[in-house]
C-alpha positions in Angstrom: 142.5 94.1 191.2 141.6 93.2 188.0 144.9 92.9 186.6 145.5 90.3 189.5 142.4 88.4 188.4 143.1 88.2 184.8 146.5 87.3 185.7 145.0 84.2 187.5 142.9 83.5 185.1 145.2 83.0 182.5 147.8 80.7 184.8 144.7 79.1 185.7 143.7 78.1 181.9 147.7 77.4 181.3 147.8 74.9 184.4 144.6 72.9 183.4 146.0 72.9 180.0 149.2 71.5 180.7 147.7 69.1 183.0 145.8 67.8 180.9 148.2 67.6 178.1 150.8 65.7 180.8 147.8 63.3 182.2 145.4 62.5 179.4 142.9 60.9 181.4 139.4 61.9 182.0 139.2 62.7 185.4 142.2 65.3 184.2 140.2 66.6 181.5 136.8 67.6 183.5 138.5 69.2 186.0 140.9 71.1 183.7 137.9 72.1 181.2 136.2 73.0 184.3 138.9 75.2 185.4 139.7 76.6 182.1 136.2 78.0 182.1 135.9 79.3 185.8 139.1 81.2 186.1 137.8 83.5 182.7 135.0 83.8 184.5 136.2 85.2 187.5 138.0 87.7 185.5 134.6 88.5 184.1 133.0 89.2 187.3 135.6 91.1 188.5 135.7 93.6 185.4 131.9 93.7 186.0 132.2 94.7 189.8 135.1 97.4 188.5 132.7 99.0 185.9 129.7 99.0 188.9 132.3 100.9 191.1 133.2 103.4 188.5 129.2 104.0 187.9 129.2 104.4 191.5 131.4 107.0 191.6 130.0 108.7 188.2 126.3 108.6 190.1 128.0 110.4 193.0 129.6 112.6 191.2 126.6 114.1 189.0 124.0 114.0 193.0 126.7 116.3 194.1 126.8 118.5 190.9 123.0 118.4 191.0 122.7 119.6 194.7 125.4 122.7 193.8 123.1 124.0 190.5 120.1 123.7 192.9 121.7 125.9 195.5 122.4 128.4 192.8 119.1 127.9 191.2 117.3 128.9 194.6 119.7 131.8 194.5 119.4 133.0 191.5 115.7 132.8 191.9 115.9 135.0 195.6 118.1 137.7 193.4 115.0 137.9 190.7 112.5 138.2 193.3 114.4 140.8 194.8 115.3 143.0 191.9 111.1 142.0 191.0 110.4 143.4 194.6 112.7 146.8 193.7 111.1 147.2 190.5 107.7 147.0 192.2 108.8 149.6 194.7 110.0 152.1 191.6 106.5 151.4 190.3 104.8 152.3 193.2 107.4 155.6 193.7 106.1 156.9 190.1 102.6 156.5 190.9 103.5 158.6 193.8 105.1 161.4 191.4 102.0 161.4 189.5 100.3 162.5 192.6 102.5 164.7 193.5 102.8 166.4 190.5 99.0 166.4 190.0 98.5 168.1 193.6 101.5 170.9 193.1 100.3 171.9 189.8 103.3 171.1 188.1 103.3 171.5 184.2 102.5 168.5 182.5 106.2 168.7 180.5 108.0 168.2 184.1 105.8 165.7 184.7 106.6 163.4 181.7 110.1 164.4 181.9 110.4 162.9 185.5 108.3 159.6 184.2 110.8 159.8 181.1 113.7 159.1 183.9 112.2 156.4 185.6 111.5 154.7 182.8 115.0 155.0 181.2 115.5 154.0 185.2 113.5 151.4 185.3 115.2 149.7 182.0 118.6 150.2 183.1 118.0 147.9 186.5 116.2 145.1 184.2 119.3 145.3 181.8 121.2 144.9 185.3 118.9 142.2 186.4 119.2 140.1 182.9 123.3 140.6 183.2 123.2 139.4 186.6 121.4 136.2 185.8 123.4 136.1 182.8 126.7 136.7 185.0 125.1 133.6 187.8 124.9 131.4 184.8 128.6 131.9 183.4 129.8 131.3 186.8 127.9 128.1 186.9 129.2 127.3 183.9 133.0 128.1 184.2 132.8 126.4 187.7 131.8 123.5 186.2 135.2 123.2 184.2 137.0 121.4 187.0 140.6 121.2 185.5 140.4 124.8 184.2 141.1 124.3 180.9 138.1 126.7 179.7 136.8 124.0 177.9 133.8 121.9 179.4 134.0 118.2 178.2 132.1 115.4 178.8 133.3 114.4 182.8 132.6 118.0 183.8 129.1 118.1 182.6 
């Protein structure tokens, strides 16, 4: 569309100058200067309604992006609270070792042998939990290279 309006544009400037180079009078000349300004600025306008489409479809473009990282946002943020809520349980399973362990009369090396585990436990599910947020985020990332080039450039962003 706005080939077709530049293209009139220009036979528009081309017609008012030939007519006015054919019919030298004055009525000739205010309606060709009047038409050789109009039809550029038709083009104009049109180029402008172009670029508002196109920002249109950028602002589009970037909601619907926003929406998908705030879907995984509020899943990412379930996953923590449910490794937080596992952790919590673990927490609450060695308190109950200590108690056991106090009440059996188990020796005291046992003991810190078994809180030893859970603790080298423990660390091993918050290295799981980090890598799985880690892992969330690299596949927000790569999904957000749309032509799969492994490269993100500005459009994909």
């Amino acid at each position: 569309m706005e080939i077709l309006s530049g293209a009139v544009a220009a036979v528009s400037v081309a017609t008012s100058v030939t007519a006015m180079i054919l019919n030298p009078i004055t009525p000739v000349f205010v309606a060709g200067a009047l038409s050789s300004v109009i039809g550029p600025y038709a083009y104009y306008q049109q180029t402008k309604l172009t670029d508002i489409i196109a920002l249109k479809e950028t602002h589009e473009a970037v909601k619907r992006e926003v929406d998908r990282l705030q879907s995984e946002n509020a899943r990412l943020n379930e996953t923590v609270g449910e490794l937080s809520d596992t952790i919590d349980r673990l927490e609450d399973v060695e308190q109950a070792l200590d108690v056991i362990t106090q009440t059996q009369g188990q020796s005291v090396a046992a003991f810190a042998e078994q809180v030893k585990e859970n603790r080298n436990i423990l660390g091993q599910m918050q290295k799981n939990l980090r890598a799985n947020v880690l892992q969330n985020l690299l596949q927000v990332v790569i999904r957000s290279d749309q032509d799969d080039n492994m490269q993100i450039e500005e459009d994909e962003i």
